[in-house]
N, C-alpha and C positions, 0 to 999 in steps of 0.2 A: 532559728529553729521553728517558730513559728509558722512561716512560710512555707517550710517542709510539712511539716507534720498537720496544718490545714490542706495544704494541697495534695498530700497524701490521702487523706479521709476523707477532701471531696471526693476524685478520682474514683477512688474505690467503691463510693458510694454510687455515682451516677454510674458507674458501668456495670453495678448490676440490672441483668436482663437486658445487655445492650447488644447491638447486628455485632460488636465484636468478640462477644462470649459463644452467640452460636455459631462463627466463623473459625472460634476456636473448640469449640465439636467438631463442626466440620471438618476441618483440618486435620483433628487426629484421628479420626474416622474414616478417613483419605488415606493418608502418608502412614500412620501408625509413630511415626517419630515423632515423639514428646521432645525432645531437649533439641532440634533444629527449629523447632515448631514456635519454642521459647526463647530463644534466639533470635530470632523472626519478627519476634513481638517487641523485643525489647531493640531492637536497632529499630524499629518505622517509630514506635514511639516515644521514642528518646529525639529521633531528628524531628518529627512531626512535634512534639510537646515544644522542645528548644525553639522554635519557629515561634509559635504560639505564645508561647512566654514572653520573648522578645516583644513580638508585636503587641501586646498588652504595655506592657512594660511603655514602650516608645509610645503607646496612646492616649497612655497616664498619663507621660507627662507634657503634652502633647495640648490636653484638654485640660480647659481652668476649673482649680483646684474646688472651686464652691460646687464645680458639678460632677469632678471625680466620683466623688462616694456617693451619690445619689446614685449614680448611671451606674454604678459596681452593685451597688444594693438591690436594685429592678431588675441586672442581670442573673444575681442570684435566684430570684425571685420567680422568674422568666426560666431557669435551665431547671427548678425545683418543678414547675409546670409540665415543661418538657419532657422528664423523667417521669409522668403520668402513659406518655406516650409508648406504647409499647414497640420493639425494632424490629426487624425479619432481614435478613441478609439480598441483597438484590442480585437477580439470577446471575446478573455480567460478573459479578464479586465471586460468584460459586462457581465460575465455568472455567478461572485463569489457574491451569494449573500442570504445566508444564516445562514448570521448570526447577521441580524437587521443592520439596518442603519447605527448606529454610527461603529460600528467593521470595516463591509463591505466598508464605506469608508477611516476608517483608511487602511484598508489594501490595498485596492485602488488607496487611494490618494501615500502613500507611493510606492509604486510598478510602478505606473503611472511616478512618479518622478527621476526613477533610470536611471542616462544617459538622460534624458531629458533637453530642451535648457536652464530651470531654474533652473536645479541641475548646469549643467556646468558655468550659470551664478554667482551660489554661488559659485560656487568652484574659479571663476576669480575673486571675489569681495572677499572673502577671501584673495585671495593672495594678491591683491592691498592694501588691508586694517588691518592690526594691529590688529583689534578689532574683534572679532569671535562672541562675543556676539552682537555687533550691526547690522552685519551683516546679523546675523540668523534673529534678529529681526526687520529688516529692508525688508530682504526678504520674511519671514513669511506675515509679516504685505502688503507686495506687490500682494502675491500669495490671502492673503482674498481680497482685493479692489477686486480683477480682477476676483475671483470667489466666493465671499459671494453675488455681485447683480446678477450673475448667479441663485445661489439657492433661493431667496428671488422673484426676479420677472420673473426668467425664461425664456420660451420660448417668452413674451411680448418684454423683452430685446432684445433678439437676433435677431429677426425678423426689430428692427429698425436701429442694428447697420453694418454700411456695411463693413462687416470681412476683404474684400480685403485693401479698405482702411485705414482703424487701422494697416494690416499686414505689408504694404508698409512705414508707417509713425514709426513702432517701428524697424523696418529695419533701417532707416534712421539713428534713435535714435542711436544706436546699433553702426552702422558704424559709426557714427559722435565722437560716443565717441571714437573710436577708433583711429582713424584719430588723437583727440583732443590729446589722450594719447602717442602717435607715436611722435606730432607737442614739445608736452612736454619731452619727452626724448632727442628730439635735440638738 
């Protein structure tokens, strides 16, 4: 449960303000379909996470154990940084969209995810954690909190939440685990 419910709360954390929350305005501001939209979301990154888990996982163990948690600690450390960074969607991301709703954002959300701060957070919470199924589903399940009220109430949402400071507080987050994970390997 552990491995869910941290990779839950990272997840959810680093993808506020992220090119996939405003993909997902975009999207219902296109299509007007909420629940293909959410669909969309949850098949690219359920297979995109599972990937990612996996390949953490297999690099964990992969890589000698004295430098495991060192290299997971700096990574957290490093995506808390990252998440300082703020995203904008890239035009080629904004123009694919021909093929209805649900497709368009599987392809989307998937593509959107490749090298982004929450694929590399799966990919660190795979390696810390054992479990690849919880993990996936732990982050899956972080990625909808953080963008299911995205598509649901929209631009209403966004307009009250002040992006800088959520950015600055999952920063925080981010390093602290880091820190925390760094204070436990000594």
């Amino acid at each position: 449960m552990e491995a869910f419910f941290t990779s839950t709360v990272a997840v959810a954390i680093a993808e506020v303000g992220d090119k996939t929350q405003l993909l997902s305005l975009l999207l219902v501001a296109r299509y007007r379909k909420k629940w293909p939209i959410i669909i969309g979301i949850i098949a690219a990154t359920l297979i995109n996470h599972f990937i990612s888990a996996w390949f953490g996982n297999w690099f964990a163990d992969w890589l000698p154990e004295q430098y495991a948690g060192i290299i997971i600690a700096l990574s957290f450390i490093l995506i808390g940084l990252w998440v300082l960074v703020p995203d904008k969607i890239d035009d080629e991301e904004a123009q694919c969209s021909c093929y209805g709703a649900l497709c368009t954002t599987f392809v989307l959300f998937f593509l959107a995810e490749i090298g982004d701060k929450t694929q590399v957070a799966t990919i660190v919470l795979g390696a810390q954690y054992a479990s690849v199924f919880w993990v996936t589903m732990g982050t899956t399940l972080g990625m909808l909190i953080a963008n299911v009220p995205v598509v649901l109430l929209g631009e209403k949402l966004m307009r009250k939440v002040p992006l800088s400071l959520v950015r600055y507080i999952a920063a925080a987050v981010f390093i602290l685990i880091g820190i925390a994970t760094l204070w436990w390997q000594a």
